[in-house]
MISE-731606 format. One line per 10 residues: number of its first residue (from 1); their letters; for each residue z, y, x of C-alpha. Coordinates in Angstrom, 2 decimals. Layout:
BEGIN
NUM	a	Z:Y:X  ...
REM end
This chain:
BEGIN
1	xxxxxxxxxx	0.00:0.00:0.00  1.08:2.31:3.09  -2.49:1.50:4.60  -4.13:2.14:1.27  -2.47:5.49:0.74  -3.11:6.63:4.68  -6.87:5.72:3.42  -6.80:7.99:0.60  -5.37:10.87:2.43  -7.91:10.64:5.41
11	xxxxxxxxxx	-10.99:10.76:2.61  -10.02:13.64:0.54  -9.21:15.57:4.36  -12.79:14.53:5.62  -14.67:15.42:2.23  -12.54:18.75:2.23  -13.63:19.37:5.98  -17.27:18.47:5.00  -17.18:21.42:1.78  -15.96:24.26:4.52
21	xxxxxxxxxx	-19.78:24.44:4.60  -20.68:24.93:1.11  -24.52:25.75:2.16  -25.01:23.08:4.05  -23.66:20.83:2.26  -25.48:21.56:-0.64  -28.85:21.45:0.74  -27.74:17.98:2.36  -27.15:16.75:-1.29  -30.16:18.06:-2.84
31	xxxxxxxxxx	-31.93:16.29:-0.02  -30.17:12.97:-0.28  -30.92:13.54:-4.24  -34.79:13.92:-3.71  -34.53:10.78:-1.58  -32.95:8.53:-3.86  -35.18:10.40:-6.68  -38.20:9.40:-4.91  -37.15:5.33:-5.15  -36.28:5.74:-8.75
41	xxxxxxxxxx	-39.53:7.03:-9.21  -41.18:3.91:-7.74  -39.30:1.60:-10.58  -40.84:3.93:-13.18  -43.78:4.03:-12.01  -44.18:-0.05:-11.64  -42.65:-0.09:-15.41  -45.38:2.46:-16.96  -47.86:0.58:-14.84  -46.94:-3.33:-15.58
51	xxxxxxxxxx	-44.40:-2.90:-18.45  -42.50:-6.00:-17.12  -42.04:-8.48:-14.21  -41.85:-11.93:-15.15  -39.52:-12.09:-18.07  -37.84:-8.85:-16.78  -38.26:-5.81:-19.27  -38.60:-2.14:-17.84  -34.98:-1.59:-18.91  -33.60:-4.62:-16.99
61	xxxxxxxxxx	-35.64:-3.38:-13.83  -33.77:0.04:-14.62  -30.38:-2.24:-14.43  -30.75:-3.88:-11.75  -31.84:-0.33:-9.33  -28.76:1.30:-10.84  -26.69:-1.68:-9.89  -28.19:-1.87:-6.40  -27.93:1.52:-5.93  -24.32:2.30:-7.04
71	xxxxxxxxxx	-22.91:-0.38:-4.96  -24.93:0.50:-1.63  -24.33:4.13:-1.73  -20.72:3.82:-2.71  -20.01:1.57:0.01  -21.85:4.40:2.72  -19.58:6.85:0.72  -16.14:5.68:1.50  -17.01:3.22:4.66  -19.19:5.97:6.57
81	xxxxxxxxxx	-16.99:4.50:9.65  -18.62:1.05:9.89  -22.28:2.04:8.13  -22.95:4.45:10.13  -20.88:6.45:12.92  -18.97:3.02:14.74  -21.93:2.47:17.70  -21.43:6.31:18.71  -17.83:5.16:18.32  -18.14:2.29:21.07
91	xxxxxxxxxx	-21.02:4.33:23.12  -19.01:7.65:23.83  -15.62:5.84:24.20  -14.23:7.27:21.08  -12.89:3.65:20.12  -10.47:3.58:23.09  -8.49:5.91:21.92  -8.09:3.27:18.28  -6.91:0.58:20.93  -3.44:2.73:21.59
101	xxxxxxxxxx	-2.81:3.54:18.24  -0.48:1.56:16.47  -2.64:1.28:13.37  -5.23:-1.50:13.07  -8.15:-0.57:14.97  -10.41:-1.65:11.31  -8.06:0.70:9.56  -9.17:3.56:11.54  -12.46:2.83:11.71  -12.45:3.55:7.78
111	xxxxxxxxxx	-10.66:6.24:7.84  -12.75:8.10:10.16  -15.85:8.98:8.29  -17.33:9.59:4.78  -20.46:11.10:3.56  -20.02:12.86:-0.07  -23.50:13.56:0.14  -24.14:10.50:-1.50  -22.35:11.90:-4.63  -26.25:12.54:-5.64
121	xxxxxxxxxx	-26.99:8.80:-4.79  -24.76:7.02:-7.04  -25.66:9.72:-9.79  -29.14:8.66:-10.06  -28.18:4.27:-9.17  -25.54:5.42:-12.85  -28.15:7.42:-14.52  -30.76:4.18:-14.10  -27.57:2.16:-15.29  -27.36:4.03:-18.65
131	xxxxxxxxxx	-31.24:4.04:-19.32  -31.50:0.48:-18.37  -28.79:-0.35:-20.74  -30.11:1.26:-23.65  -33.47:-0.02:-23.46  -32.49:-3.79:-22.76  -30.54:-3.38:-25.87  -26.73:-4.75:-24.17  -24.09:-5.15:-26.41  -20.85:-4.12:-24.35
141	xxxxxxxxxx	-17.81:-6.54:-24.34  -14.82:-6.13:-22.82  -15.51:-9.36:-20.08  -18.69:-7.56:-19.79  -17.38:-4.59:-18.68  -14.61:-6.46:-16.24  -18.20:-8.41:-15.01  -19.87:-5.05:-14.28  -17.18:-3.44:-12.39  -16.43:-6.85:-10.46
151	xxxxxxxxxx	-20.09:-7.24:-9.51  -20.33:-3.59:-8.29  -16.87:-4.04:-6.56  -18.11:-7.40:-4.17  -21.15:-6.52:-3.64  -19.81:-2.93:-1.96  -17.94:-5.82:0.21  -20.52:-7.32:0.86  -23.30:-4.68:2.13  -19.88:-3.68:3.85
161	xxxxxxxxxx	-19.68:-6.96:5.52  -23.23:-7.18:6.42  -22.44:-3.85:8.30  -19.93:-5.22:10.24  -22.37:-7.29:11.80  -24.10:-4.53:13.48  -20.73:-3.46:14.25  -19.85:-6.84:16.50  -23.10:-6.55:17.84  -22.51:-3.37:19.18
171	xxxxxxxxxx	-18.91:-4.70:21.07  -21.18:-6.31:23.66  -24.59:-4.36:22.95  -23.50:-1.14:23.27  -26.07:0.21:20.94  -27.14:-0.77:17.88  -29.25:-3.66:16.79  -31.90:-2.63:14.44  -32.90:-6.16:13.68  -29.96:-6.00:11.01
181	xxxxxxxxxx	-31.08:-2.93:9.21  -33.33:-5.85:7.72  -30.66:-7.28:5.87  -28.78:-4.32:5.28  -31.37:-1.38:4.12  -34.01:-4.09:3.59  -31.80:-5.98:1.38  -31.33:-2.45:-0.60  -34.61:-2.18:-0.92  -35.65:-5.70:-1.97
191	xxxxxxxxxx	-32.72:-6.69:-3.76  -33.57:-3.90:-6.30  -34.95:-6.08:-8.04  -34.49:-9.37:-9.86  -34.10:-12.19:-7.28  -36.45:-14.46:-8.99  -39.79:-12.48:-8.34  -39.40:-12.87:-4.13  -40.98:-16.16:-2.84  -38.60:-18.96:-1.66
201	xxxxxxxxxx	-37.91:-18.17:1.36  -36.78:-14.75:0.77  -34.68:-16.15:-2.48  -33.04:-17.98:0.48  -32.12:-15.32:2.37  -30.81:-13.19:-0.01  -28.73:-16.31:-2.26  -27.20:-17.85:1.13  -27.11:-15.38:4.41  -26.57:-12.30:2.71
211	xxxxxxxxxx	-25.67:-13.62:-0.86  -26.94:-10.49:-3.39  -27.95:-12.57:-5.39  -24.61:-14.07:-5.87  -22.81:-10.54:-6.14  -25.35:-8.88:-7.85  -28.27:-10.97:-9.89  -26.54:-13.21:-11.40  -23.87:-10.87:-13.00  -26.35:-8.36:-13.91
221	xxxxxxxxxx	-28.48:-11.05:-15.35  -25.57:-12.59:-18.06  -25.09:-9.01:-18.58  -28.53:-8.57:-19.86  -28.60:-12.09:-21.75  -31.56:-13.48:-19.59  -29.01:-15.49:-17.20  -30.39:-16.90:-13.60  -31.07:-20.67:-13.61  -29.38:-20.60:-17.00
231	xxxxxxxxxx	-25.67:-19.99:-15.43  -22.76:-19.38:-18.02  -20.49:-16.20:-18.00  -18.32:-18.47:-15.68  -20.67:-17.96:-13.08  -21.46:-14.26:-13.33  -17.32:-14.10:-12.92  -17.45:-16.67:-9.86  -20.31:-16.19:-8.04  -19.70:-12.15:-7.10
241	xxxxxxxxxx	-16.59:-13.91:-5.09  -19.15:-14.87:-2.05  -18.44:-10.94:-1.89  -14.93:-11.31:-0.74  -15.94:-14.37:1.59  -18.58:-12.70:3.45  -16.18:-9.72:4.39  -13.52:-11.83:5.20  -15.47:-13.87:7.65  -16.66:-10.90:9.11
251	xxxxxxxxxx	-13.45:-9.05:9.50  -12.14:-12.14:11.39  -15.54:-11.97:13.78  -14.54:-8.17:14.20  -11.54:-8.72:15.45  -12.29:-11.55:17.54  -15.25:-9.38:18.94  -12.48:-6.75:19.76  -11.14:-8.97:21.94  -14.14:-9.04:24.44
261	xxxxxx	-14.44:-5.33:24.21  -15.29:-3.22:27.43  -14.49:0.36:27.32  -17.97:2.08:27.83  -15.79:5.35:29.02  -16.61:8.90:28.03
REM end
């Protein structure tokens, strides 16, 4: 509880530093909103053009972006440490300095960065959430709604954990290794929508290495009443879980990378 409230202190001080710069920051976010504009604008302009995909109405492609979107952009929201500023971390020498400190070195890793630009991110990812339910017509239950948030909740675990990867890499790299941005932003990308369109192999890749479809398609699929391979509501409450595992494994890694870690200097 201590760690979680030290947490919640250290975001609202970074977003408060951040807003000292009202100008700035407010041509940041209109940029990050034309950005994430732009990609909406590809779903809509794939549903005017083809109507559907598969068995997947316009509305459930709508559902499945905002899904996507909401859970990647949160996650670079309030885990800007290990998305995106930990290799300048571990190439200027900055993560020394966590070594002496006796918090947990992944503890102040995320609380050292956030990026409230991406306020405009998760507005459109909820916007395409609302449009997509209207038009596929969902009936809201209560489990529904506990399915929803627990979908959104793992899979922010998740793309978190699949970070963490390029964070262990860069322990004995030093710099980054773009080869994961293909699971990480390319998972974004592809994973926006339904699973079942992709070709085997890439079903693969996305079901068992870096499991959206677990966290993310099958939820949002029982949520829409058109449930992958015919799974009950049992599954859409299980299989987000792989979530959980996935960032647990890699937090483990983590700190067993730490233990090989060489100070770069500074």
């Amino acid at each position: 509880m201590n760690t979680l409230r030290l947490y919640l202190k250290s975001m609202v001080m970074l977003i408060r530093s951040q807003l000292q710069y009202p100008s700035s920051f407010i041509m940041q976010t209109l940029a990050q909103l034309v950005m994430e504009g732009g990609e909406m604008m590809a779903v809509i302009l794939i549903v005017d053009r083809f109507q559907s995909l598969k068995e997947w109405s316009g509305g459930n492609l709508y559902f499945f972006f905002g899904m996507m979107s909401v859970s990647f952009y949160l996650t670079e929201m309030f885990g800007r440490g290990i998305t995106g500023d930990f290799p300048s971390m571990v190439r200027t020498g900055r993560l020394d300095t966590f070594l002496i400190r006796p918090r947990g070195v992944m503890t102040q890793v995320m609380c050292s960065g956030t990026d409230p630009r991406r306020i405009t991110c998760i507005a459109v990812g909820t916007t395409a959430l609302i449009i997509g339910s209207r038009l596929s017509g969902i009936v809201w239950s209560p489990l529904k709604v506990l399915v929803l948030i627990e979908s959104i909740a793992m899979s922010c675990l998740l793309i978190l954990g699949l970070f963490m990867i390029e964070a262990i890499f860069c322990i004995f790299s030093v710099k980054s290794v773009e080869i994961v941005n293909a699971i990480t932003y390319g998972g974004r990308s592809a994973c926006q929508y339904p699973i079942d369109v992709y070709p085997l192999p890439l079903r693969a890749l996305f079901t068992v290495v870096a499991p959206f479809a677990l966290t993310l398609h099958v939820p949002a699929s029982w949520i829409l009443n058109k449930p992958l391979y015919g799974w009950s509501w049992l599954a859409a409450v299980v299989t987000p879980l792989s979530g959980l595992v996935v960032f647990g494994i890699m937090t483990v890694l983590f700190h067993l990378a730490l233990r090989h870690y060489r100070s770069t200097g500074s």
